[in-house]
N, CA, C and O of each residue as an XYZ file, in Angstrom:
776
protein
N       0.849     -1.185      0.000
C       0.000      0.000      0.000
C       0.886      1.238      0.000
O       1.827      1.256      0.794
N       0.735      2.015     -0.606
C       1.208      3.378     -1.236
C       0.933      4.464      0.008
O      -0.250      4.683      0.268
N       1.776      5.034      0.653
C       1.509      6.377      1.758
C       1.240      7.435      0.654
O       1.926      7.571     -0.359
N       0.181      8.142      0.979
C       0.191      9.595     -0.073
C      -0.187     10.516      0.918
O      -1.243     10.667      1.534
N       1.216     11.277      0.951
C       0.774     12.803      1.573
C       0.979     13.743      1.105
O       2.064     13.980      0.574
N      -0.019     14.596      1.154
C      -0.639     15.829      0.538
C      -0.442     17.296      1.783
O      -1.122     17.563      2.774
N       0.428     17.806      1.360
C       1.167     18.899      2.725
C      -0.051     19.998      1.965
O      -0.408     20.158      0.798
N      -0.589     20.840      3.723
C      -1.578     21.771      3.196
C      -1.570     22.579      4.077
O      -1.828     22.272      5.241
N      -1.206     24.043      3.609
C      -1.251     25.663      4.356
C      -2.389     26.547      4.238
O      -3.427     26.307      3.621
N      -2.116     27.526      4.848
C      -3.197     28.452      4.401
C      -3.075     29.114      2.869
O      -2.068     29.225      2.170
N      -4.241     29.454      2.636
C      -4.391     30.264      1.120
C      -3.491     29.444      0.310
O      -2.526     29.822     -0.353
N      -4.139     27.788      0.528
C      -4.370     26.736     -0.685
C      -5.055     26.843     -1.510
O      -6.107     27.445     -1.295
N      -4.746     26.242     -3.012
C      -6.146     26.396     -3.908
C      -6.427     25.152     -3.740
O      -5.654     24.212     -3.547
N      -8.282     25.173     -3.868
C      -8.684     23.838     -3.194
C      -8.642     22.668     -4.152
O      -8.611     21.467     -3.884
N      -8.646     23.052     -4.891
C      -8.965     21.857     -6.243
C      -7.306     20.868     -6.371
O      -7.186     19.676     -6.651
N      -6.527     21.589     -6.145
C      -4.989     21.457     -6.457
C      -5.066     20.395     -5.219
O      -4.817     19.278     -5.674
N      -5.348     20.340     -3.674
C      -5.252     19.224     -3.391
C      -6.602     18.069     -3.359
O      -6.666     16.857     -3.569
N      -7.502     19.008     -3.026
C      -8.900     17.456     -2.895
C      -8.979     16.850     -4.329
O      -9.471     15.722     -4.351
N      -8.647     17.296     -5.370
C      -8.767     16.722     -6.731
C      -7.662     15.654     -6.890
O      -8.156     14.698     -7.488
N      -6.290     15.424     -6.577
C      -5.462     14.130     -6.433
C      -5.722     13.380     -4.900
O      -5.187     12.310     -4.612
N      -6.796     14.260     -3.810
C      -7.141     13.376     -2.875
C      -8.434     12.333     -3.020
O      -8.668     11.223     -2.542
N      -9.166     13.239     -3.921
C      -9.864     12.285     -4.385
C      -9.606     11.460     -5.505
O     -10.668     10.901     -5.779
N      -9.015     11.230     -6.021
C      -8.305     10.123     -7.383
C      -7.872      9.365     -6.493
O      -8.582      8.368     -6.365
N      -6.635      9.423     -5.528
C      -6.316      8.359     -4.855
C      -7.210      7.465     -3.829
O      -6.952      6.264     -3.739
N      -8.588      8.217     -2.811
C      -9.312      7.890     -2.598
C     -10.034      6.788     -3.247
O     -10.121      5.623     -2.860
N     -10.475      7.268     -4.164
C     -11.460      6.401     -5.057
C     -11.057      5.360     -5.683
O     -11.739      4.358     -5.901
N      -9.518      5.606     -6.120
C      -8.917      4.435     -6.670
C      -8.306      3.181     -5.438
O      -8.117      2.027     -5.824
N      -8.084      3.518     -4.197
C      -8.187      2.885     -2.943
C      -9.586      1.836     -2.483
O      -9.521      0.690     -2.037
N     -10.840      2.671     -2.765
C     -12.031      2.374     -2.407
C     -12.312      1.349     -3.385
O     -12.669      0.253     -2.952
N     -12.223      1.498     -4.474
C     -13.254      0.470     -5.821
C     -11.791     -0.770     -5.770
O     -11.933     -1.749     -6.504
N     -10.762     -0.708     -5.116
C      -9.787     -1.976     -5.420
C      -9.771     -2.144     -3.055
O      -8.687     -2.034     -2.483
N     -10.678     -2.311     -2.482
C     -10.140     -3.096     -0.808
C      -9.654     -2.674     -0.268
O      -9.085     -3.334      0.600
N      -9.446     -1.116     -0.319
C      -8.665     -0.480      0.293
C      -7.344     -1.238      0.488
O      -6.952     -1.762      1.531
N      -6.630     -1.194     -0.890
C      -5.643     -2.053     -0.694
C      -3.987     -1.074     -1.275
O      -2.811     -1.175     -0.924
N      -4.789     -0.076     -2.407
C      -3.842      1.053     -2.954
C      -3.247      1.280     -2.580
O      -2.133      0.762     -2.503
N      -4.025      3.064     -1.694
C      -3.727      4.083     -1.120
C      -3.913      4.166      0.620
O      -4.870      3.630      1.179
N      -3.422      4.512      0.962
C      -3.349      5.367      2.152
C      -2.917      7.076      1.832
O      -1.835      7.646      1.696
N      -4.424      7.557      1.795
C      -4.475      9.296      1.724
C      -4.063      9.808      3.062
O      -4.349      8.947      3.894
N      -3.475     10.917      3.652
C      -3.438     11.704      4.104
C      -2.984     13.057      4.041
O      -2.064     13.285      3.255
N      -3.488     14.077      4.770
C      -3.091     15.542      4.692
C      -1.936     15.876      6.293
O      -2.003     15.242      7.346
N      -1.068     16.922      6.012
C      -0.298     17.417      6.748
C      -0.208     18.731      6.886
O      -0.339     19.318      5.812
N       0.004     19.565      8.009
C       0.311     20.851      7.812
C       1.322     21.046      8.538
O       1.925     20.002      8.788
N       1.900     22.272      9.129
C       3.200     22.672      9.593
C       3.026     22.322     10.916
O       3.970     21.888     11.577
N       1.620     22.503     11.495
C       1.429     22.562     12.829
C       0.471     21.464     13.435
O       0.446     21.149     14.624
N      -0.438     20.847     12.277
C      -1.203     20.021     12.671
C      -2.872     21.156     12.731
O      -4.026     20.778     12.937
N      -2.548     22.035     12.564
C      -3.791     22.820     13.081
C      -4.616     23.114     11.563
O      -4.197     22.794     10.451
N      -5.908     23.820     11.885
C      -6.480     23.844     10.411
C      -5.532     24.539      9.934
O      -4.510     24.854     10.544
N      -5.892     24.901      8.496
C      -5.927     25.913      7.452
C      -7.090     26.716      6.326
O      -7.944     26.131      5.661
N      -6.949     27.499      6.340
C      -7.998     28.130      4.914
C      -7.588     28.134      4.172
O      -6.521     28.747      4.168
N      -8.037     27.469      2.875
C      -7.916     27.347      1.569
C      -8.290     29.055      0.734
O      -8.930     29.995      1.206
N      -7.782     28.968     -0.272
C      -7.713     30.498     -1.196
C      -9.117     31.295     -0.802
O      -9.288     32.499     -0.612
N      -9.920     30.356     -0.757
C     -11.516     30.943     -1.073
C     -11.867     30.745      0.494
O     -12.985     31.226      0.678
N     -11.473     30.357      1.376
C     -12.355     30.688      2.433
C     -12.402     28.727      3.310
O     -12.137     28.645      4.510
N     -12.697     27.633      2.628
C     -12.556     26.838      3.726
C     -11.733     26.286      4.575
O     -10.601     25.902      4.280
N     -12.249     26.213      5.685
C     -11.472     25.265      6.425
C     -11.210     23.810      6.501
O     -12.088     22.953      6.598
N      -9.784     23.571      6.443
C      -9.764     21.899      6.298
C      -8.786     21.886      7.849
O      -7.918     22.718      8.113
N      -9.075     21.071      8.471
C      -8.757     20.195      9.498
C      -7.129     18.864      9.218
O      -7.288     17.652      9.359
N      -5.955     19.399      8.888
C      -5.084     18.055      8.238
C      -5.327     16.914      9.484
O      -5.897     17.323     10.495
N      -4.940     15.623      9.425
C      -4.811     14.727      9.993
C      -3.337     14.792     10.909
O      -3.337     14.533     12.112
N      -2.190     15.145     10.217
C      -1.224     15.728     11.169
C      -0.225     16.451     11.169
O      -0.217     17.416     10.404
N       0.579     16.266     11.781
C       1.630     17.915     11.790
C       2.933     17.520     10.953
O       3.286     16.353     11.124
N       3.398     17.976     10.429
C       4.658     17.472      9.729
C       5.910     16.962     10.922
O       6.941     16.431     10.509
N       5.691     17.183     12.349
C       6.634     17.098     13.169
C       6.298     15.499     13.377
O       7.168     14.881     13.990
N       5.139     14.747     12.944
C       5.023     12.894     13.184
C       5.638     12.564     12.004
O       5.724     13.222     10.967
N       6.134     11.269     12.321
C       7.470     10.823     11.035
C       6.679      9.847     10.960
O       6.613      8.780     11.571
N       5.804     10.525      9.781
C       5.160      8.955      9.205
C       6.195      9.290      7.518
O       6.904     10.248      7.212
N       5.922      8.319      6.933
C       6.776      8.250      5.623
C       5.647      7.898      4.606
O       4.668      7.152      4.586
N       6.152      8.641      3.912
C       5.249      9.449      2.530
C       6.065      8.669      1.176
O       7.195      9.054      0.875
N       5.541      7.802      0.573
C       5.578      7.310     -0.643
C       5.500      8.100     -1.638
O       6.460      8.356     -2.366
N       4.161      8.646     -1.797
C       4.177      9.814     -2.799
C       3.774     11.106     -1.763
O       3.149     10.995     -0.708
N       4.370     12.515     -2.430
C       4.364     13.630     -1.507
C       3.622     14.572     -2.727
O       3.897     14.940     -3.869
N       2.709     14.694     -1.926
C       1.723     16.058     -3.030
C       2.051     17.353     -2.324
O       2.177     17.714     -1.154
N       2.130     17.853     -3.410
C       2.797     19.694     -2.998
C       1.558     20.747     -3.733
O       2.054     21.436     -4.625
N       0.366     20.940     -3.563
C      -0.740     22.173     -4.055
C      -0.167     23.141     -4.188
O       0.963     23.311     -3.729
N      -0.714     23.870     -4.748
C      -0.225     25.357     -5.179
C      -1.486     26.754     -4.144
O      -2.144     26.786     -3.104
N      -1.198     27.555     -5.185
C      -1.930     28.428     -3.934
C      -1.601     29.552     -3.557
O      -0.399     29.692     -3.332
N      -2.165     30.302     -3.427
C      -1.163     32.150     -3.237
C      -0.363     32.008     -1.730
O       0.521     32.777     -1.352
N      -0.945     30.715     -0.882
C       0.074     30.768      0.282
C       1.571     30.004     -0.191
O       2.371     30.036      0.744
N       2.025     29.443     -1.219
C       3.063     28.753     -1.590
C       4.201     30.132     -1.555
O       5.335     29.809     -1.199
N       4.046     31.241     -1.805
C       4.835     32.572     -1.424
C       5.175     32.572     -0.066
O       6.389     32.629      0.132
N       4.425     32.522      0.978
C       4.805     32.102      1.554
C       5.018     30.658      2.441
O       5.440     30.621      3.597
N       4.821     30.069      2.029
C       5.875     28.271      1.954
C       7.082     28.323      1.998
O       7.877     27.706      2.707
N       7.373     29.765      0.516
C       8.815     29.345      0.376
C       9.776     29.772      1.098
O      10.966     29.517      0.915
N       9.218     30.578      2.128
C      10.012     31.760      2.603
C      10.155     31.009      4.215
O      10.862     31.652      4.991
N       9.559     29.747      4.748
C       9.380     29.137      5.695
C      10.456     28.192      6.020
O      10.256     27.184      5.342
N      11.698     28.030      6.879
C      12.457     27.333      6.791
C      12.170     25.828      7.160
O      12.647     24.829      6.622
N      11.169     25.913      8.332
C      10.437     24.441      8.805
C      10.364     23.788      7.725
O      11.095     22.828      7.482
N       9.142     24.394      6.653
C       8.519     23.549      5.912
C       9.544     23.454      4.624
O       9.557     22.552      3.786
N      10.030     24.110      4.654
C      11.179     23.548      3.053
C      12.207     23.016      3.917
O      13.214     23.290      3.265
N      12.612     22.421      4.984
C      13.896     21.398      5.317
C      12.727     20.194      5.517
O      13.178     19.048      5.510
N      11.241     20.348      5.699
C      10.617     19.300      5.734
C      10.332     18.353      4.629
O      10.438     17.133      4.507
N       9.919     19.360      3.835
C       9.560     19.150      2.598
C      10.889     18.697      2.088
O      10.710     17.480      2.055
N      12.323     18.940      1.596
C      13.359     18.641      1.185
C      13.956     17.134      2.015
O      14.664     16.469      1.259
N      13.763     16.477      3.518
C      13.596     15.258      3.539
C      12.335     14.144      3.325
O      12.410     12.916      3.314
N      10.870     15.221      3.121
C      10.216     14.562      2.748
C      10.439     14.127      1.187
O      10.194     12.931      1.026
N      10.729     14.615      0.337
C      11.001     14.559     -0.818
C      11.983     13.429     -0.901
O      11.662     12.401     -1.497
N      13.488     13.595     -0.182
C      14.617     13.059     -0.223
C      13.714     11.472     -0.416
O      13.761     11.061     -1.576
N      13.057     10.722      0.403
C      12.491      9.554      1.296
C      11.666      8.844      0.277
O      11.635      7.642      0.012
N      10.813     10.130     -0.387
C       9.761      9.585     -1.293
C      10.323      8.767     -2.687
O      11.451      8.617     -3.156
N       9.155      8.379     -3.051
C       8.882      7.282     -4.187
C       8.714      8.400     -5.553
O       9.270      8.373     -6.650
N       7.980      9.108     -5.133
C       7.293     10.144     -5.880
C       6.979     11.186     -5.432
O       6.296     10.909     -4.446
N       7.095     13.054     -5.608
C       6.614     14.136     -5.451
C       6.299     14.398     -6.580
O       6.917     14.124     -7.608
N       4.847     15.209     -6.405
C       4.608     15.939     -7.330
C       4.116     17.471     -7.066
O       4.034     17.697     -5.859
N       3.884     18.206     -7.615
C       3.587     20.013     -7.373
C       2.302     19.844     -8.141
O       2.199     19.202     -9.187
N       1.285     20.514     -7.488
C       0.346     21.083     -8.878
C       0.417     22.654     -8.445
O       0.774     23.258     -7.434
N      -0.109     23.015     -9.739
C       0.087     24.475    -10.162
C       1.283     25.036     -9.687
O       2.423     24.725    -10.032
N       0.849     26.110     -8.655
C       1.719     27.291     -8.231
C       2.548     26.625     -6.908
O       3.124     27.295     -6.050
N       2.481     25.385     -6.945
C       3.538     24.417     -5.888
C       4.360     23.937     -6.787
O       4.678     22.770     -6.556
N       4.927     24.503     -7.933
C       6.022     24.366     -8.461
C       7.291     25.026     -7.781
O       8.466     24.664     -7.847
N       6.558     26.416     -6.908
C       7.710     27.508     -6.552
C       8.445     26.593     -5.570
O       9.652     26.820     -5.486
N       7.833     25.345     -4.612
C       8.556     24.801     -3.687
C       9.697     23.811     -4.228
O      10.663     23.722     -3.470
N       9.736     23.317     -4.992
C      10.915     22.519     -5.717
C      11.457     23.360     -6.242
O      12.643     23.364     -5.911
N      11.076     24.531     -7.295
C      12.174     25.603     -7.667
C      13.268     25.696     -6.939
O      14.405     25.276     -7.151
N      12.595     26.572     -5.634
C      13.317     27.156     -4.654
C      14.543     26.095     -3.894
O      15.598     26.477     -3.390
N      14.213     25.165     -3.959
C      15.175     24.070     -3.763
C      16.331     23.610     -4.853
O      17.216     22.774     -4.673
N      16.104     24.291     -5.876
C      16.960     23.584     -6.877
C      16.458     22.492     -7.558
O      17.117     22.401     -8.594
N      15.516     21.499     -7.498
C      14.972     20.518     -7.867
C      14.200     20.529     -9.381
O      13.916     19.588    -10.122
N      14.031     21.669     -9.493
C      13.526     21.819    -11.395
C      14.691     22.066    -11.839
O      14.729     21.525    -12.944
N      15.612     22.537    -11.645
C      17.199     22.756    -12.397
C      17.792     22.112    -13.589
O      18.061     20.911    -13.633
N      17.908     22.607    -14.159
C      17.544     21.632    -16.039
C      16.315     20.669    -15.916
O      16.629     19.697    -16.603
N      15.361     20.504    -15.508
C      14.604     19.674    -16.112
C      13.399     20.158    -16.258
O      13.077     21.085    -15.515
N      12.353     19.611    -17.333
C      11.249     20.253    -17.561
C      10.448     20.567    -16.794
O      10.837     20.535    -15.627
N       9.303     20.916    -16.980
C       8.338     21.588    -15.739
C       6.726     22.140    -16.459
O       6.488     22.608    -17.572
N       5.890     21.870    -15.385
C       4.665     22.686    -15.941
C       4.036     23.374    -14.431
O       4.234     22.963    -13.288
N       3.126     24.693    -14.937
C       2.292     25.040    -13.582
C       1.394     26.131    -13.938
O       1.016     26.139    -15.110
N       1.181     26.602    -13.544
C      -0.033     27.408    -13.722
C       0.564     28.784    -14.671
O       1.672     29.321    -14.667
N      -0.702     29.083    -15.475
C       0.262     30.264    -16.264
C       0.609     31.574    -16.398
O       1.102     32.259    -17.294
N      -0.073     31.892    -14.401
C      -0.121     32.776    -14.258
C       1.255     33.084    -13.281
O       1.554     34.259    -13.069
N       2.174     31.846    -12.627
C       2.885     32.052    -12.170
C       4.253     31.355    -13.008
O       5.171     30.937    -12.302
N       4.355     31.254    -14.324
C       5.378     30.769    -14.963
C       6.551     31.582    -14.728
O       7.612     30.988    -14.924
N       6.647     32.966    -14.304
C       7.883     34.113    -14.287
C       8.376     33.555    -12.907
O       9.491     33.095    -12.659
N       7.318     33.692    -12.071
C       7.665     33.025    -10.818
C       8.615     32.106    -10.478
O       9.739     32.128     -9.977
N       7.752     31.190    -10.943
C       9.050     29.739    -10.873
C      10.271     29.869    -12.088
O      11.354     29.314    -11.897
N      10.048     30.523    -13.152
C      11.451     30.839    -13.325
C      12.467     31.753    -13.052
O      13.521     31.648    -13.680
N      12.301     32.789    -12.071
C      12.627     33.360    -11.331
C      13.444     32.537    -10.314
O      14.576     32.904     -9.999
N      12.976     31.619     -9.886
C      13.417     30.645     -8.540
C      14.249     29.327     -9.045
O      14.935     28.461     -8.501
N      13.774     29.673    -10.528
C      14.484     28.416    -11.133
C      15.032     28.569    -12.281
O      14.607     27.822    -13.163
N      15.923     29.370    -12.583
C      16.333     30.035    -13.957
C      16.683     28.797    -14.824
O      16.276     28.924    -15.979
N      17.185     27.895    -14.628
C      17.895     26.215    -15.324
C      16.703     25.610    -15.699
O      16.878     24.876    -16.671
N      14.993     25.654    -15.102
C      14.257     25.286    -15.756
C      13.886     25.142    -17.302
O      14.455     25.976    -18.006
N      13.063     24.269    -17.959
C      12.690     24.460    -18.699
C      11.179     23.940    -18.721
O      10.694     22.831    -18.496
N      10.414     25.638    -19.216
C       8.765     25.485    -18.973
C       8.152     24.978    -20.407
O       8.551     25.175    -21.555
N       6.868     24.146    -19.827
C       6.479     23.099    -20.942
C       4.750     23.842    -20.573
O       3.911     23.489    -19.744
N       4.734     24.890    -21.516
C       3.817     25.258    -22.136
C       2.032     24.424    -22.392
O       0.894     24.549    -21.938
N       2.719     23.639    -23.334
C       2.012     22.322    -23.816
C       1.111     21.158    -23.357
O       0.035     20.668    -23.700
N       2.452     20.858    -22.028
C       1.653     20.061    -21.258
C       0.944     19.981    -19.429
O       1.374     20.388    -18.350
N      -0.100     19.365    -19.784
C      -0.758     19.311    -18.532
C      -0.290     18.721    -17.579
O      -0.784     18.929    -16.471
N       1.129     17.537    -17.777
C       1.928     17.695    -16.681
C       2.937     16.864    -17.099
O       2.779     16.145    -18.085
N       4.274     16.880    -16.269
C       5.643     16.339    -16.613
C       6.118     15.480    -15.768
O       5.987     15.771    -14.579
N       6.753     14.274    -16.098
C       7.052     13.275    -15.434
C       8.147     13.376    -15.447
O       8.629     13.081    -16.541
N       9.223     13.835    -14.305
C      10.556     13.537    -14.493
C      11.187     12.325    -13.921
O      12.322     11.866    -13.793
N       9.980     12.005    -13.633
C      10.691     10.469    -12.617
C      10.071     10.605    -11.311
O       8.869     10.606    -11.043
N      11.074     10.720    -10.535
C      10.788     11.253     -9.348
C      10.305     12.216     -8.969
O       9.594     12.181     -7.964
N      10.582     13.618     -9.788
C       9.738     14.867     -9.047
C       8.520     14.781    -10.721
O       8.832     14.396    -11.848
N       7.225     15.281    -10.243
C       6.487     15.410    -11.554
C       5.752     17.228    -10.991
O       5.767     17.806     -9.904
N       5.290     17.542    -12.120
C       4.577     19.009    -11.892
C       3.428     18.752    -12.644
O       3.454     17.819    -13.447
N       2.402     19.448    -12.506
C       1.111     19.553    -13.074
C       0.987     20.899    -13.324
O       1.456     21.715    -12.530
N       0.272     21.319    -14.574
C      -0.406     22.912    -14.843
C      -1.089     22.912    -13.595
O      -0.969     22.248    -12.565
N      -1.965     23.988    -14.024
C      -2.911     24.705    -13.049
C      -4.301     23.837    -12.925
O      -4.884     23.054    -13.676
N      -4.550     24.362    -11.597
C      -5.607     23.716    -10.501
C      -6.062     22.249    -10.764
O      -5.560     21.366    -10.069
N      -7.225     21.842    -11.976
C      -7.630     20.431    -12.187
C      -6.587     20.052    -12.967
O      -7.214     19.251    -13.661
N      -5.258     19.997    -13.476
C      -4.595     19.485    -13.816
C      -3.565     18.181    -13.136
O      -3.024     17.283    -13.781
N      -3.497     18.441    -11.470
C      -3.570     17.961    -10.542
C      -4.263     16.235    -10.555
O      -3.694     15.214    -10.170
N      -5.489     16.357    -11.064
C      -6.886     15.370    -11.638
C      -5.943     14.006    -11.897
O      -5.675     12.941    -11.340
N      -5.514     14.995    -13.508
C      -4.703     13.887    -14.581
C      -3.399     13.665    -14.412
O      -2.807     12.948    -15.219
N      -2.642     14.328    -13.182
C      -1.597     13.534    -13.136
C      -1.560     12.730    -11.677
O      -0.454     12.473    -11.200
N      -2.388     12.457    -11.192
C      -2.765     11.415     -9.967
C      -3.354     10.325    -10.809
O      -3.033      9.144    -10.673
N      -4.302     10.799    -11.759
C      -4.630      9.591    -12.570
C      -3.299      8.774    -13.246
O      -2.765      7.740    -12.844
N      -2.943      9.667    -14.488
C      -1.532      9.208    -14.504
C      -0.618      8.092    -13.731
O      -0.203      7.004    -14.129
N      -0.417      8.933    -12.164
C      -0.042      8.044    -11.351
C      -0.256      6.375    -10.634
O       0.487      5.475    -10.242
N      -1.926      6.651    -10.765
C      -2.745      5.415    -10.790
C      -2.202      4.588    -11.615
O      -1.554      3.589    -11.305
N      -2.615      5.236    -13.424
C      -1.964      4.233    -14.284
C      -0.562      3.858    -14.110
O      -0.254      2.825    -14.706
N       0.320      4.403    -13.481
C       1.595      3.875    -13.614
C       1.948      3.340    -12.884
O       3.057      2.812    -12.965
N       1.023      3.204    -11.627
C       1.429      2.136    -10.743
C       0.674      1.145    -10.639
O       0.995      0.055    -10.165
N      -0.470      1.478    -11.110
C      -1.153      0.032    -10.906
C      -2.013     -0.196    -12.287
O      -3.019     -0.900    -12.204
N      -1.696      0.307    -13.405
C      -1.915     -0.136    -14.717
C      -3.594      0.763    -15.450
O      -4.135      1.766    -14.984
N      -3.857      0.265    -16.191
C      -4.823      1.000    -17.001
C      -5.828      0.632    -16.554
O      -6.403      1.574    -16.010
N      -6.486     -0.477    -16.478
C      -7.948     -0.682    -15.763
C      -8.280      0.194    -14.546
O      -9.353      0.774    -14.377
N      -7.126      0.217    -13.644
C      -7.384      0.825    -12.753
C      -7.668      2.364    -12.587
O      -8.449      2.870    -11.781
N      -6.886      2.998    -13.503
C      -6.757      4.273    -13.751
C      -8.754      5.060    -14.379
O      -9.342      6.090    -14.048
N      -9.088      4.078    -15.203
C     -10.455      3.518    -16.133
C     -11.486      3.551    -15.083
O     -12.442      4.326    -15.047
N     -11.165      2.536    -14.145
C     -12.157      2.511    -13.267
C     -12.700      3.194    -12.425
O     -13.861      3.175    -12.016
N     -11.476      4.082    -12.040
C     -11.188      5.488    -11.305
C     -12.100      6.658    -11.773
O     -12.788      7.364    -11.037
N     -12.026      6.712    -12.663
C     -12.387      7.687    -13.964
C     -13.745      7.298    -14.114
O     -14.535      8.242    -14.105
N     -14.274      6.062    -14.261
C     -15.625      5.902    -14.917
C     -16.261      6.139    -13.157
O     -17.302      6.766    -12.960
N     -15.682      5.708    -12.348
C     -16.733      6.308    -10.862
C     -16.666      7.707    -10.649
O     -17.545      8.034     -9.852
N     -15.951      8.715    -11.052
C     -15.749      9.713    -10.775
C     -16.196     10.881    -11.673
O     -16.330     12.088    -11.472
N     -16.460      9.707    -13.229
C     -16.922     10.439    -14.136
C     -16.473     11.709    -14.875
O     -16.923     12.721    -15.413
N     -15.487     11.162    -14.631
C     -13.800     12.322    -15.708
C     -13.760     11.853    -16.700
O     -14.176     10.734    -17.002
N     -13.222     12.680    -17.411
C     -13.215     12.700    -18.864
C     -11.946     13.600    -18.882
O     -11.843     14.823    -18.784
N     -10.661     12.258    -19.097
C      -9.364     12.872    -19.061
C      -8.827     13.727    -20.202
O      -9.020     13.220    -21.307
N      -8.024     15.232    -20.203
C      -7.659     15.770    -21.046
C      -6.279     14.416    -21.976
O      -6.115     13.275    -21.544
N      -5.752     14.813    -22.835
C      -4.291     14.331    -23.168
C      -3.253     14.825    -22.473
O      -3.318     16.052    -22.555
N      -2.196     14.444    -21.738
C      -0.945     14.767    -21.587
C       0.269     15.664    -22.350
O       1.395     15.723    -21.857
């Protein structure tokens, strides 16, 4: 079973994380809960407000050492300040180190920037903060085109539901195409192309 944690601050955009929390969810649920293991984290354990106003409650604080298989990074006008947080980027930089898989959606590209971690390699995110992350990441190279980039280990997604199709993605690549299908036909997506 796959750990998936999904790190979440204030002035998150909401779609960027409940949209790969729910893909992994669902793809957990229709296969025995045998997948995924979802969870959320924050700096403190305490809520947060998302861009627009809700409150989410994480499950726990980044200070419990549970270990994260795949590490979801949302985007969000609070990722400005993320980056500027030393806790959460030495957290995030051994959470990363540990993982199987990170990925960024949207404007949670700036947190791997800022680390050096896009540094020659491709990248996608939202297109309103593309100066941004190349600002933080001058060695990047931004991929316009696509809705999201697999570098292996670190992946990025465009903006907000783009997030969607590369958890799906992820589905398919770890546990093959039916599954990814099945995901999709309960959830009733209708995946863009890559």
């Amino acid at each position: 079973m796959k750990k998936v944690g999904i790190l979440l601050f204030d002035d998150i955009e909401l779609l960027d994380f409940a949209g790969p929390y729910e893909v992994f969810a669902v793809a957990d649920e229709l296969n025995d809960h045998s997948l995924f293991d979802v969870f959320t984290l924050s700096e403190t354990g305490k809520e947060v407000r998302t861009v627009h106003g809700l409150r989410v409650h994480p499950d726990y604080a980044i200070d419990r050492s549970l270990h994260i298989d795949i590490l979801v990074i949302p985007g969000g006008d609070g990722t400005k300040a993320v980056i500027k947080n030393k806790t959460l980027l030495d957290w995030f930089r051994d959470a990363y180190d540990k993982s199987a898989i990170t990925f960024s959606v949207c404007s949670g590209a700036r947190i791997p920037a800022i680390l050096g971690l896009l540094d020659n390699k491709e990248f996608t995110t939202h297109h309103a903060v593309v100066e941004d992350v190349m600002a933080l990441a001058p060695q990047a190279n931004y991929r316009k085109d696509r809705r999201f980039v697999d570098n292996g280990k670190l992946m990025t997604a465009a903006g907000i539901s783009a997030g969607i199709d590369l958890a799906l993605y992820i589905v398919e690549k770890l546990y093959g195409t039916h599954v990814k299908e099945q995901t999709m036909q309960y959830m009733e997506y209708v995946q863009t192309q890559h």
